[in-house]
mmCIF file as Biopython writes it, N, C-alpha, C and O atoms, coordinates in Angstrom:
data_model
#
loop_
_atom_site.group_PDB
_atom_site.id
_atom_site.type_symbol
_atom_site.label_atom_id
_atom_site.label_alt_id
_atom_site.label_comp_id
_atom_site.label_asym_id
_atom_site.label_entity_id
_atom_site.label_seq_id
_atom_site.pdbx_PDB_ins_code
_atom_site.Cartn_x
_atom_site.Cartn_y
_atom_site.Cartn_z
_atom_site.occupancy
_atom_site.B_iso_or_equiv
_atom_site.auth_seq_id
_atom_site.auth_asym_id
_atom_site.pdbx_PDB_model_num
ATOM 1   N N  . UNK A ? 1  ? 6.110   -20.578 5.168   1.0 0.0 1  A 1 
ATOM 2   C CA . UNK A ? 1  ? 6.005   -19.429 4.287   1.0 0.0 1  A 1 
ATOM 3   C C  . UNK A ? 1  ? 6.237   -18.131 5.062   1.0 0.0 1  A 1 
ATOM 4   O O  . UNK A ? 1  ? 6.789   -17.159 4.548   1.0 0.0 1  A 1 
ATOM 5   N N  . UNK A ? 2  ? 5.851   -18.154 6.152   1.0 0.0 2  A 1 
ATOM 6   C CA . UNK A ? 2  ? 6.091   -16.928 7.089   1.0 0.0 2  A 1 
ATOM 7   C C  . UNK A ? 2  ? 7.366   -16.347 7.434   1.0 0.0 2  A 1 
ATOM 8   O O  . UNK A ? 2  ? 7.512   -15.167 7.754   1.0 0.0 2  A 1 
ATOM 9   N N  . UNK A ? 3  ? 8.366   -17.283 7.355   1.0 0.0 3  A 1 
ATOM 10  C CA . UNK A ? 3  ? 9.790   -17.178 7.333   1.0 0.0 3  A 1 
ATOM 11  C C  . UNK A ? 3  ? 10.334  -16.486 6.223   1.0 0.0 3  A 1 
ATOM 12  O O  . UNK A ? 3  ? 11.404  -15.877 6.243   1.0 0.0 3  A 1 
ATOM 13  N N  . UNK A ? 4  ? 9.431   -16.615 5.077   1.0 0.0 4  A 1 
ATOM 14  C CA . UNK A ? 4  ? 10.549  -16.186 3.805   1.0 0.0 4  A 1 
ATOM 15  C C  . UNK A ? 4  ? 10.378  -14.811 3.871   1.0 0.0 4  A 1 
ATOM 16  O O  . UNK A ? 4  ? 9.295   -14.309 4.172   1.0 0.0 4  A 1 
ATOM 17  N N  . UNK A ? 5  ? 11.574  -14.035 3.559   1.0 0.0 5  A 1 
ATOM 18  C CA . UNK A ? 5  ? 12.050  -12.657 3.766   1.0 0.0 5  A 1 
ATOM 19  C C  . UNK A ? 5  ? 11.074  -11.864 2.461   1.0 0.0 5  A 1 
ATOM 20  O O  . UNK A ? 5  ? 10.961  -10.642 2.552   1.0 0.0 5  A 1 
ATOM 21  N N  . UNK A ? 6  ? 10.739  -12.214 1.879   1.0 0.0 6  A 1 
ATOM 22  C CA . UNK A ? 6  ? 9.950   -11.904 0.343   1.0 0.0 6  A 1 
ATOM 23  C C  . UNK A ? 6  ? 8.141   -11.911 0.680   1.0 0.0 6  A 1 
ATOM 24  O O  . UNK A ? 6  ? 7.293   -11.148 0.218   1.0 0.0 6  A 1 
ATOM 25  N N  . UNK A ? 7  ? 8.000   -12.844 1.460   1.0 0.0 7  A 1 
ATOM 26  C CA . UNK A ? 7  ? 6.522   -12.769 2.031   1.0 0.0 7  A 1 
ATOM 27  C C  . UNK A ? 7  ? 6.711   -12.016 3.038   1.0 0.0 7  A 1 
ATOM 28  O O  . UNK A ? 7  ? 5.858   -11.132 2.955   1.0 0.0 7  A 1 
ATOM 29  N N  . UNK A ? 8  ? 7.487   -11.821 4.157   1.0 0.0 8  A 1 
ATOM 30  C CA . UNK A ? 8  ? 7.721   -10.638 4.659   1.0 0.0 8  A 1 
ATOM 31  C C  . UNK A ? 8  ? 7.571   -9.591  4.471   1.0 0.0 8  A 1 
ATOM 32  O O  . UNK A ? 8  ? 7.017   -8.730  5.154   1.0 0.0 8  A 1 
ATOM 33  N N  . UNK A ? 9  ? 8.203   -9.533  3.212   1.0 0.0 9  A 1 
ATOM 34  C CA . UNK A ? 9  ? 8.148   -7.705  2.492   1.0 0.0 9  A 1 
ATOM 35  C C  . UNK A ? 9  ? 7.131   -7.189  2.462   1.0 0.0 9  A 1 
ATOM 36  O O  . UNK A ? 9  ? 6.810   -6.097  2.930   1.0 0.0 9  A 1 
ATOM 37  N N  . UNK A ? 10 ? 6.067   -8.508  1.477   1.0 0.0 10 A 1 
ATOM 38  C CA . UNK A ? 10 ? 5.305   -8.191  0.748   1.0 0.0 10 A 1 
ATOM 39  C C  . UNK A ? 10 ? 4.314   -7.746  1.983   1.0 0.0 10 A 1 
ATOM 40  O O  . UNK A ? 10 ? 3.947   -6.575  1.884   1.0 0.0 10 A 1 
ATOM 41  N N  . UNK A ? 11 ? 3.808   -8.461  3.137   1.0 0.0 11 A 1 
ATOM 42  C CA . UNK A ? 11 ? 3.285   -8.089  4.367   1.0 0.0 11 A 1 
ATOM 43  C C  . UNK A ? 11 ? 3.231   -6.556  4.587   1.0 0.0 11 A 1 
ATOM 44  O O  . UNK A ? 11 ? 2.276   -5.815  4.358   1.0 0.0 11 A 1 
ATOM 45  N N  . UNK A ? 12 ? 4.507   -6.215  5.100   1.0 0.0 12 A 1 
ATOM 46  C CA . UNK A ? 12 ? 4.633   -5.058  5.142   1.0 0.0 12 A 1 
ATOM 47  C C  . UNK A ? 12 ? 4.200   -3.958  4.215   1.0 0.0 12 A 1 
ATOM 48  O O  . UNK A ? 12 ? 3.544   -2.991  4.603   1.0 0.0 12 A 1 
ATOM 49  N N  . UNK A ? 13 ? 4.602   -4.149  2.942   1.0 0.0 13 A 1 
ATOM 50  C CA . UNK A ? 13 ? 4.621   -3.148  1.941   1.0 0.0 13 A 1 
ATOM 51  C C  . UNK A ? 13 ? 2.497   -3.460  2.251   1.0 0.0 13 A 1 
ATOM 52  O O  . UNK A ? 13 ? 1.993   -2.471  2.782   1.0 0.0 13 A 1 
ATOM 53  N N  . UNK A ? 14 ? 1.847   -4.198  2.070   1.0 0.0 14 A 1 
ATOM 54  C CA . UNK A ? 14 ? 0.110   -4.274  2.105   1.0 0.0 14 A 1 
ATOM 55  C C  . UNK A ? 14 ? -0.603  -3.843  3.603   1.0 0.0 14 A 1 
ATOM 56  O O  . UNK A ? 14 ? -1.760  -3.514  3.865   1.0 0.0 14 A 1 
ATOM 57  N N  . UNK A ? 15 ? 0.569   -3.989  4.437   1.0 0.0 15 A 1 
ATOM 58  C CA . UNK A ? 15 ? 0.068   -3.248  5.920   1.0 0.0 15 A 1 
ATOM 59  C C  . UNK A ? 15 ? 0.361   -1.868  5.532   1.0 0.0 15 A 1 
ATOM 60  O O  . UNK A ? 15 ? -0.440  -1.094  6.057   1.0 0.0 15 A 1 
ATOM 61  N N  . UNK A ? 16 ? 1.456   -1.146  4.605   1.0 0.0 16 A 1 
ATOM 62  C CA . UNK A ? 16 ? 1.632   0.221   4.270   1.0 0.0 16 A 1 
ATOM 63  C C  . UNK A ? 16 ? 0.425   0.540   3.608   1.0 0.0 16 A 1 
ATOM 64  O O  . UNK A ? 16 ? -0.279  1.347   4.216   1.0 0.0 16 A 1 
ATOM 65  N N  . UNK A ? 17 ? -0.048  0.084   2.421   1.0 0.0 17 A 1 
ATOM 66  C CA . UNK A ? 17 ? -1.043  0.280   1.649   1.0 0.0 17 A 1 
ATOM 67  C C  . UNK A ? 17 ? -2.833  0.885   2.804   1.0 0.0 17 A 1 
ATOM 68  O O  . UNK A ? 17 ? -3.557  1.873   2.922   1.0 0.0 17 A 1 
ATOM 69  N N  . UNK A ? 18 ? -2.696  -0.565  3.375   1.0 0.0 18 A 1 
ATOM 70  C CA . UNK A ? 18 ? -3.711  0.021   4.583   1.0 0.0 18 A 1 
ATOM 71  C C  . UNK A ? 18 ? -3.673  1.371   4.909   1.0 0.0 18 A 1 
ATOM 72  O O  . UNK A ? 18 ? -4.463  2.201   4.457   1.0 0.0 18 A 1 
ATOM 73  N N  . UNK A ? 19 ? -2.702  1.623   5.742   1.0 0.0 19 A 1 
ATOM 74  C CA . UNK A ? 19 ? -2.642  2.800   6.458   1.0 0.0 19 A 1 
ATOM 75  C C  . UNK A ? 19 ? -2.515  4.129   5.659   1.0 0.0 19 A 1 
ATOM 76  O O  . UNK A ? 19 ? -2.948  5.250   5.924   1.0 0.0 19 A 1 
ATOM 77  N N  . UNK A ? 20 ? -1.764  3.654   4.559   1.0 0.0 20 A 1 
ATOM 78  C CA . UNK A ? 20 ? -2.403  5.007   3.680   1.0 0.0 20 A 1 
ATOM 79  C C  . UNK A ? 20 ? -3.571  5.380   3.476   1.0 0.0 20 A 1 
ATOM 80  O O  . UNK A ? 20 ? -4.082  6.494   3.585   1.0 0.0 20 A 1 
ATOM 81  N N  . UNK A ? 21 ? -4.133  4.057   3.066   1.0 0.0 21 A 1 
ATOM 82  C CA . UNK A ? 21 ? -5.685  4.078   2.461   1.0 0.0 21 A 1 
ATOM 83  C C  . UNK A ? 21 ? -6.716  4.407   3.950   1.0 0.0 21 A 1 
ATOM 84  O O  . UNK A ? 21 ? -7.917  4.631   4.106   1.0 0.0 21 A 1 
ATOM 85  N N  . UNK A ? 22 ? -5.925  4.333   4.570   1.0 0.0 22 A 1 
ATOM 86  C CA . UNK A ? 22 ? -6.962  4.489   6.190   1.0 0.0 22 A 1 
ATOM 87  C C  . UNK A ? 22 ? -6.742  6.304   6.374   1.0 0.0 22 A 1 
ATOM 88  O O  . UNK A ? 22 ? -7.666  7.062   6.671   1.0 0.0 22 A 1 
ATOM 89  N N  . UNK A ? 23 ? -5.627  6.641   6.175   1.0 0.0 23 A 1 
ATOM 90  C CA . UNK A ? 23 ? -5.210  7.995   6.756   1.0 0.0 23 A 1 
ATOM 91  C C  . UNK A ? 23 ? -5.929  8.617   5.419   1.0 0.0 23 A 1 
ATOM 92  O O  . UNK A ? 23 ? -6.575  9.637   5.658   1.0 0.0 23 A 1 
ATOM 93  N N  . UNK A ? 24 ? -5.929  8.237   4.229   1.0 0.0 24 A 1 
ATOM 94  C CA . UNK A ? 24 ? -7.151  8.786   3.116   1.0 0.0 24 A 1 
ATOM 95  C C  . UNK A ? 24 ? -8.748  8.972   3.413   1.0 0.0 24 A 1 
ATOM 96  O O  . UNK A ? 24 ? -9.432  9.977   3.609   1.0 0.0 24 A 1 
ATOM 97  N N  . UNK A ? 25 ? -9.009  7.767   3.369   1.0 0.0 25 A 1 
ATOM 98  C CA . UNK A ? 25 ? -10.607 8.193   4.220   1.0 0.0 25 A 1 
ATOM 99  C C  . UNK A ? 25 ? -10.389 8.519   5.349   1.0 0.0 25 A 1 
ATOM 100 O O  . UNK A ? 25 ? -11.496 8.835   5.785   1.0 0.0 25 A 1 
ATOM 101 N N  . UNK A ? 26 ? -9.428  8.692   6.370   1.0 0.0 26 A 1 
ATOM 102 C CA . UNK A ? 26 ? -10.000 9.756   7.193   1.0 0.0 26 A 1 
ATOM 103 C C  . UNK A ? 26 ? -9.575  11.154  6.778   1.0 0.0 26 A 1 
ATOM 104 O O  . UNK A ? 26 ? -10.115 11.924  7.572   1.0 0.0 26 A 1 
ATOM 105 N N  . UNK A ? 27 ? -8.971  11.722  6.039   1.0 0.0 27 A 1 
ATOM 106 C CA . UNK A ? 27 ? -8.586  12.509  5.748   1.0 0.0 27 A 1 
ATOM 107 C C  . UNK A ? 27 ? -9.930  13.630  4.935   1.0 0.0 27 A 1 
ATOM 108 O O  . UNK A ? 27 ? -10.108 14.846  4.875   1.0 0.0 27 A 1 
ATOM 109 N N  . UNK A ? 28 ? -10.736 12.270  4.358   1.0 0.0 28 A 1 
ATOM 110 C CA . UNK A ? 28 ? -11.666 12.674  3.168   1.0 0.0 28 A 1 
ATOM 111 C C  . UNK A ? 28 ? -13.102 12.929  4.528   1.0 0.0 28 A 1 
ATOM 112 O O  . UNK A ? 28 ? -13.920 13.848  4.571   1.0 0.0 28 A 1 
ATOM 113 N N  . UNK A ? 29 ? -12.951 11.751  5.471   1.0 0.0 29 A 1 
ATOM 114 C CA . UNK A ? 29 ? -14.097 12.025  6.659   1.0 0.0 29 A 1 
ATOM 115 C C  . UNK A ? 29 ? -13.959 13.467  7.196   1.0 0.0 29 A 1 
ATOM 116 O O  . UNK A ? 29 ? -14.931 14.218  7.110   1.0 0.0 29 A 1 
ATOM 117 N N  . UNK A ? 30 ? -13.001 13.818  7.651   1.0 0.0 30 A 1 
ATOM 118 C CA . UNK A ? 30 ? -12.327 15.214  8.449   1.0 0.0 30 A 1 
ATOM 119 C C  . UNK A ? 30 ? -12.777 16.435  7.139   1.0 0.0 30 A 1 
ATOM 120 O O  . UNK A ? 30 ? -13.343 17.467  7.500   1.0 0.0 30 A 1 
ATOM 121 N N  . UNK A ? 31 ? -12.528 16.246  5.916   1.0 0.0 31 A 1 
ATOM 122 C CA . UNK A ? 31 ? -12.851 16.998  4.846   1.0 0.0 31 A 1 
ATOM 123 C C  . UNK A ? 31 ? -12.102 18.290  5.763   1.0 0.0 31 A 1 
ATOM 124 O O  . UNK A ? 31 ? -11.239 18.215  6.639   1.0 0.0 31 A 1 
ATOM 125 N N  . UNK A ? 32 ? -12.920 19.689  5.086   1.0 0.0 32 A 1 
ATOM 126 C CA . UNK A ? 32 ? -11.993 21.247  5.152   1.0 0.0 32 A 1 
ATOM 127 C C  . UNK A ? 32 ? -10.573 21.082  4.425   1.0 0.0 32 A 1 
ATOM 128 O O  . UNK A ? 32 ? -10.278 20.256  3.561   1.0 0.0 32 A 1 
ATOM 129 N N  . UNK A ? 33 ? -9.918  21.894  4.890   1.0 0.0 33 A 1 
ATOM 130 C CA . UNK A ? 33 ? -8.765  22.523  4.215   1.0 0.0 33 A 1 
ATOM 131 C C  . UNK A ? 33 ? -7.860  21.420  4.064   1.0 0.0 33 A 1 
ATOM 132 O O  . UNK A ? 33 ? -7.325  21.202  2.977   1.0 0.0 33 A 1 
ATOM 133 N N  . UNK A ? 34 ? -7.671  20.782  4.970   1.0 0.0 34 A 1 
ATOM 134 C CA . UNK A ? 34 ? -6.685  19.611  5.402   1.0 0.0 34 A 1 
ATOM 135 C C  . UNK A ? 34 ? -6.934  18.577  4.439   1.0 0.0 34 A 1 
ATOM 136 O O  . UNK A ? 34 ? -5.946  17.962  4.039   1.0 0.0 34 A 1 
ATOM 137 N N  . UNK A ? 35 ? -8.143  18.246  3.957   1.0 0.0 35 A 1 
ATOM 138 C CA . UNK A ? 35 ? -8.514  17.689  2.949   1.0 0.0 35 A 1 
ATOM 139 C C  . UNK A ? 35 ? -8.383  17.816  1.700   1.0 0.0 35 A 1 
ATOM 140 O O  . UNK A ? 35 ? -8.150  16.908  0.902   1.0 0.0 35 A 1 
ATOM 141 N N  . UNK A ? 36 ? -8.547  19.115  1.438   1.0 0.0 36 A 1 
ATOM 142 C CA . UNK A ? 36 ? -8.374  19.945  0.312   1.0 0.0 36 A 1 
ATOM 143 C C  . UNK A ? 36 ? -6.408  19.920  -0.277  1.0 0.0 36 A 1 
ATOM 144 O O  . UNK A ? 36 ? -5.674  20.114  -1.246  1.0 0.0 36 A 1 
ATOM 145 N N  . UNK A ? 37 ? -6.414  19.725  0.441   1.0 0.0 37 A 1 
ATOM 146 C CA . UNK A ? 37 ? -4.427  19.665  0.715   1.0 0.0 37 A 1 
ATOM 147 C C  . UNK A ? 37 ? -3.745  18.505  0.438   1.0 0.0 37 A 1 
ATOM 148 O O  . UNK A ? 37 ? -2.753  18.537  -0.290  1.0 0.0 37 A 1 
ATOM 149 N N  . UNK A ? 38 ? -4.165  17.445  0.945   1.0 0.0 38 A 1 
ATOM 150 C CA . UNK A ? 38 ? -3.616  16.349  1.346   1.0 0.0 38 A 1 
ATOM 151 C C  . UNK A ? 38 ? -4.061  15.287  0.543   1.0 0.0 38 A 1 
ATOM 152 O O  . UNK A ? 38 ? -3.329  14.385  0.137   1.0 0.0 38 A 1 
ATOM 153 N N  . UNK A ? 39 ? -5.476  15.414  0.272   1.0 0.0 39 A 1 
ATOM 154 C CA . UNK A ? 39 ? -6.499  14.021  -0.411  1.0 0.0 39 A 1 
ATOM 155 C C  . UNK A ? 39 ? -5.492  13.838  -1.527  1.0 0.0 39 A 1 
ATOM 156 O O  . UNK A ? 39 ? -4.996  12.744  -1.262  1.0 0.0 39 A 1 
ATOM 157 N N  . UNK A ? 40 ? -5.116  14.132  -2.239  1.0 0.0 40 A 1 
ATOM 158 C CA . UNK A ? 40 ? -4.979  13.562  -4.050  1.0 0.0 40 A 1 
ATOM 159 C C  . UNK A ? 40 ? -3.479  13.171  -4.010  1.0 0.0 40 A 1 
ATOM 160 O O  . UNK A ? 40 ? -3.069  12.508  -4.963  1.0 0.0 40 A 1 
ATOM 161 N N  . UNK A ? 41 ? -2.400  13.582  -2.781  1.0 0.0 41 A 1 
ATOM 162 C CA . UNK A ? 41 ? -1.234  13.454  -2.685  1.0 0.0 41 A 1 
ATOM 163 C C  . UNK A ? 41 ? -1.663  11.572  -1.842  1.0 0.0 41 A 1 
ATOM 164 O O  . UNK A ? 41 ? -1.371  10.500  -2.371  1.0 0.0 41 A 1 
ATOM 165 N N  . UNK A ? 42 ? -2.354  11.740  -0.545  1.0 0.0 42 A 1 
ATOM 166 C CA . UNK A ? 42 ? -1.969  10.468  -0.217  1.0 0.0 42 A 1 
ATOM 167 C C  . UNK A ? 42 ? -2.833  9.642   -1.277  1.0 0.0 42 A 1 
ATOM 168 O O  . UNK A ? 42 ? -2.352  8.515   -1.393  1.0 0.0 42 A 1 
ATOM 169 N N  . UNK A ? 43 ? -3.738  9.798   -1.932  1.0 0.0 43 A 1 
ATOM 170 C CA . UNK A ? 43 ? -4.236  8.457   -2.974  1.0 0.0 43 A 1 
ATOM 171 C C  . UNK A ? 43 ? -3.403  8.050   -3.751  1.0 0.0 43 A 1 
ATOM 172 O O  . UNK A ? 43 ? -3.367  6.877   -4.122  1.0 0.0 43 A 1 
ATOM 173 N N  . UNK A ? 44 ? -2.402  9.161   -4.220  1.0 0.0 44 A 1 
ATOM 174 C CA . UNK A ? 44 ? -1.270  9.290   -5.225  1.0 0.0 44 A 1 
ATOM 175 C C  . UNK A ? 44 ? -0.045  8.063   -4.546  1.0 0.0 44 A 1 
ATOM 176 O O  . UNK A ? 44 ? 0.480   7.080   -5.068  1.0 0.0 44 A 1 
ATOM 177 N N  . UNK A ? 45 ? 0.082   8.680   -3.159  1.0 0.0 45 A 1 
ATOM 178 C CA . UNK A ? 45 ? 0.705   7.122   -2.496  1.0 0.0 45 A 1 
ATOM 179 C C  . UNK A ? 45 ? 0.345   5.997   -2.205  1.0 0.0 45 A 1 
ATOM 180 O O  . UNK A ? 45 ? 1.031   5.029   -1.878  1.0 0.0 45 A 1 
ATOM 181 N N  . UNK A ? 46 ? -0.762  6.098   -2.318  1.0 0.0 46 A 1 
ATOM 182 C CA . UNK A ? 46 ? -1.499  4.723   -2.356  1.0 0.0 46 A 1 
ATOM 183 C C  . UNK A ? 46 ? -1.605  4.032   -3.275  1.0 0.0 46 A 1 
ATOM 184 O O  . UNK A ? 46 ? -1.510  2.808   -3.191  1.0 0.0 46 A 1 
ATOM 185 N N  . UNK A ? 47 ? -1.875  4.809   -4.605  1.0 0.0 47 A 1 
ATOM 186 C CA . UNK A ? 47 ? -1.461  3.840   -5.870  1.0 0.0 47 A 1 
ATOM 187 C C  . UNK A ? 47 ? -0.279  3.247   -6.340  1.0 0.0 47 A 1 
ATOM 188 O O  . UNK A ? 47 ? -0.163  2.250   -7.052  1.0 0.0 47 A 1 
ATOM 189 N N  . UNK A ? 48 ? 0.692   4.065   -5.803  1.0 0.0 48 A 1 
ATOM 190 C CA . UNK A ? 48 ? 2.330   3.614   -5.829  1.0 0.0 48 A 1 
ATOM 191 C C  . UNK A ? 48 ? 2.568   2.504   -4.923  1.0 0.0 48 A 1 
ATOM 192 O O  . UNK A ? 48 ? 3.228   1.500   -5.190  1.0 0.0 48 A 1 
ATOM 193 N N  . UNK A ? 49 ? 1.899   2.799   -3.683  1.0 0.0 49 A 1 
ATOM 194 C CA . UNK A ? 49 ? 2.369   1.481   -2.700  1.0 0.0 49 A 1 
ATOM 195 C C  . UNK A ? 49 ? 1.238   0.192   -3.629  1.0 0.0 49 A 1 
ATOM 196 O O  . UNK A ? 49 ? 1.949   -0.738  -4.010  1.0 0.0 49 A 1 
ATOM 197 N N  . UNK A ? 50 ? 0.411   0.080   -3.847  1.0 0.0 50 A 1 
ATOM 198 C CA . UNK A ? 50 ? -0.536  -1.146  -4.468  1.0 0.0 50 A 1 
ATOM 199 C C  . UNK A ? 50 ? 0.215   -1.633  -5.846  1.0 0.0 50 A 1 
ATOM 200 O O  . UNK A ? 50 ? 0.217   -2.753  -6.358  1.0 0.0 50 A 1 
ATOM 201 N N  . UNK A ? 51 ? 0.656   -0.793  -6.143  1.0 0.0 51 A 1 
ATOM 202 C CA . UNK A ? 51 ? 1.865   -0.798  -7.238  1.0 0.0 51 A 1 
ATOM 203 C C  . UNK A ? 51 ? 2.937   -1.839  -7.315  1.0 0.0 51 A 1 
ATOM 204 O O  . UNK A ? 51 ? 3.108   -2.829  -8.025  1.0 0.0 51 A 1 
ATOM 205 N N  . UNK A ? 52 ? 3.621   -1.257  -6.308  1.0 0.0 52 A 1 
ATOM 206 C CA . UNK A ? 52 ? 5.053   -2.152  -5.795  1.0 0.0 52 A 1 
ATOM 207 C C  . UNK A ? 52 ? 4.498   -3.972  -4.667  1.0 0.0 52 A 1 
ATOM 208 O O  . UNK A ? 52 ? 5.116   -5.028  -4.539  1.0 0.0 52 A 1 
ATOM 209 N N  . UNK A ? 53 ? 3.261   -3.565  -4.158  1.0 0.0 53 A 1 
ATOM 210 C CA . UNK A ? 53 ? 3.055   -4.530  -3.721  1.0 0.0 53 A 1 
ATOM 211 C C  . UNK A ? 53 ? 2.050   -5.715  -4.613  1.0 0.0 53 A 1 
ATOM 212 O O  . UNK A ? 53 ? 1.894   -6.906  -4.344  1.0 0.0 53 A 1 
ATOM 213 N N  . UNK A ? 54 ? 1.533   -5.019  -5.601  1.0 0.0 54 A 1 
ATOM 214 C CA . UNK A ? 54 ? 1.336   -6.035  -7.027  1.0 0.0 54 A 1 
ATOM 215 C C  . UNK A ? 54 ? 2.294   -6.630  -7.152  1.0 0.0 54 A 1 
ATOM 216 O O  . UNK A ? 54 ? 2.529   -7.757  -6.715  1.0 0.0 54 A 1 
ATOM 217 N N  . UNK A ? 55 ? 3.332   -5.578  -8.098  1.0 0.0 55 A 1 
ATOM 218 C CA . UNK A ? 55 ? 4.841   -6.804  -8.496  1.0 0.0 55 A 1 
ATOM 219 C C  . UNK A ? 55 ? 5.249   -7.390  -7.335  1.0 0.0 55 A 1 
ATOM 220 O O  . UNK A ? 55 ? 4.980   -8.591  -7.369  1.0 0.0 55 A 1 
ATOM 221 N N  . UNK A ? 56 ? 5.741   -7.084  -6.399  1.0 0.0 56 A 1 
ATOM 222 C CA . UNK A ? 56 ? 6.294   -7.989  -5.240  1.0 0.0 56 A 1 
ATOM 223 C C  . UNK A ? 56 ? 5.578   -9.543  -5.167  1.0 0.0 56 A 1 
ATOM 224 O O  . UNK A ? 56 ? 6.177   -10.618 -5.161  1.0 0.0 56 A 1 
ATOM 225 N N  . UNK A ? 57 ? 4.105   -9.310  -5.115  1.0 0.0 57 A 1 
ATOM 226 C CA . UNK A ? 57 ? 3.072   -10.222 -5.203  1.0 0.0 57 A 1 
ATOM 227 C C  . UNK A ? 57 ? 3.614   -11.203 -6.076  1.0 0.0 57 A 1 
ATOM 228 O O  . UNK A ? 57 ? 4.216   -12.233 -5.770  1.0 0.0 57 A 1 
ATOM 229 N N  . UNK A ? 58 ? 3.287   -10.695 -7.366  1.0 0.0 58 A 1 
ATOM 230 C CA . UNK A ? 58 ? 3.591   -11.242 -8.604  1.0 0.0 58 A 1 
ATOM 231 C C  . UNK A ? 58 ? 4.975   -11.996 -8.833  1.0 0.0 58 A 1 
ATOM 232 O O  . UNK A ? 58 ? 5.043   -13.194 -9.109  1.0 0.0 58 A 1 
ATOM 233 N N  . UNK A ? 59 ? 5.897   -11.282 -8.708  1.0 0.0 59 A 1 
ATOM 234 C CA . UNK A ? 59 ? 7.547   -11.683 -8.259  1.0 0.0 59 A 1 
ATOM 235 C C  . UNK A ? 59 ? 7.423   -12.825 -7.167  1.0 0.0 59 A 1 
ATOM 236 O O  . UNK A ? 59 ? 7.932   -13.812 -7.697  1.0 0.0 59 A 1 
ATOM 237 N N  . UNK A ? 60 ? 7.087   -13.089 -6.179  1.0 0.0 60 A 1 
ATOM 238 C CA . UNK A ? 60 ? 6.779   -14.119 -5.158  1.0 0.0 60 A 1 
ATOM 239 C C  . UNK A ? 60 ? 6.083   -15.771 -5.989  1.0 0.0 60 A 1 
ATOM 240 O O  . UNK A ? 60 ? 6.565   -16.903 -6.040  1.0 0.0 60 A 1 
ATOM 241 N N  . UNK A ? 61 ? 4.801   -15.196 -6.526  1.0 0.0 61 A 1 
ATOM 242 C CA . UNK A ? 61 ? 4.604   -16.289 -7.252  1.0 0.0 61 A 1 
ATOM 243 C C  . UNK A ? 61 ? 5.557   -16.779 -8.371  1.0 0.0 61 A 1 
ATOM 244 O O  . UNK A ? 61 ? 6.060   -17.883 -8.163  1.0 0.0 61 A 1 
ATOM 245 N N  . UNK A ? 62 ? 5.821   -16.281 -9.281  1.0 0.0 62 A 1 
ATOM 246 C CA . UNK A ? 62 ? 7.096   -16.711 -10.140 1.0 0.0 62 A 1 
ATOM 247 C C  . UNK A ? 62 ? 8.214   -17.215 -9.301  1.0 0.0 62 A 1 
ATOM 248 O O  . UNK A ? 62 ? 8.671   -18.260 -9.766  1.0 0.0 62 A 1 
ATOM 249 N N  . UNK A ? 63 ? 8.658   -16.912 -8.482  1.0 0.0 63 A 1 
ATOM 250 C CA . UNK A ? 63 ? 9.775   -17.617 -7.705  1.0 0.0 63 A 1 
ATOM 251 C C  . UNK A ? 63 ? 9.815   -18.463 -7.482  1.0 0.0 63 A 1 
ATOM 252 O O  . UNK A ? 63 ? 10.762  -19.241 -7.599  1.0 0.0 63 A 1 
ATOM 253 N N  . UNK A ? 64 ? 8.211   -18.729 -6.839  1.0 0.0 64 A 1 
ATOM 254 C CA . UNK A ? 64 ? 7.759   -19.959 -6.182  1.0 0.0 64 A 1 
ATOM 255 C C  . UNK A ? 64 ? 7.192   -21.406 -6.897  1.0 0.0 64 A 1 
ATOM 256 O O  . UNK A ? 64 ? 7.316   -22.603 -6.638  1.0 0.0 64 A 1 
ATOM 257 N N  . UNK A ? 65 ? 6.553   -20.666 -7.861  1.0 0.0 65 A 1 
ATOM 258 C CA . UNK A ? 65 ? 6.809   -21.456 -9.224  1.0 0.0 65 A 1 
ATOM 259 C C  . UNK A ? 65 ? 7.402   -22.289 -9.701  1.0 0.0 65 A 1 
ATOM 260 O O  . UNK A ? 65 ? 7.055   -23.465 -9.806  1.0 0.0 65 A 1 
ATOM 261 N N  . UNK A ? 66 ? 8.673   -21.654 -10.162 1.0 0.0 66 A 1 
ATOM 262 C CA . UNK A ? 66 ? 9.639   -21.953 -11.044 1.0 0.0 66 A 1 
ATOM 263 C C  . UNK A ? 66 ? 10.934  -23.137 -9.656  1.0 0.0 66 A 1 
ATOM 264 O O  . UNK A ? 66 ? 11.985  -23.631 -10.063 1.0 0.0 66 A 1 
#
């Protein structure tokens, strides 16, 4: 399974999700201005990346499926 280019993706695209969601709480830990700035834009990418890595998810099982 580690081979397939599609579980690959999906890897990646949920290691992205992390690091958003990591650079968010710290962003929200650090609080001030920088916080004030930044918080609602990266959650905003974070829901988009959990997004694409749902369907990808989802798309993987149907493939695999069928």
């Amino acid at each position: 399974m580690t081979k397939d280019p599609l579980f690959i993706v999906i890897a990646v695209v949920m290691l992205g999700v992390v690091g958003i969601l990591l650079f968010g709480i710290g962003s929200f830990a650090k609080g001030g201005e920088f916080n004030k700035k930044h918080a609602n834009r990266a959650m905003r990418w974070r829901i988009g990346a959990q997004f694409v890595a749902v369907l990808l998810i989802l798309l993987f099982v149907w493939l695999r499926r069928s």
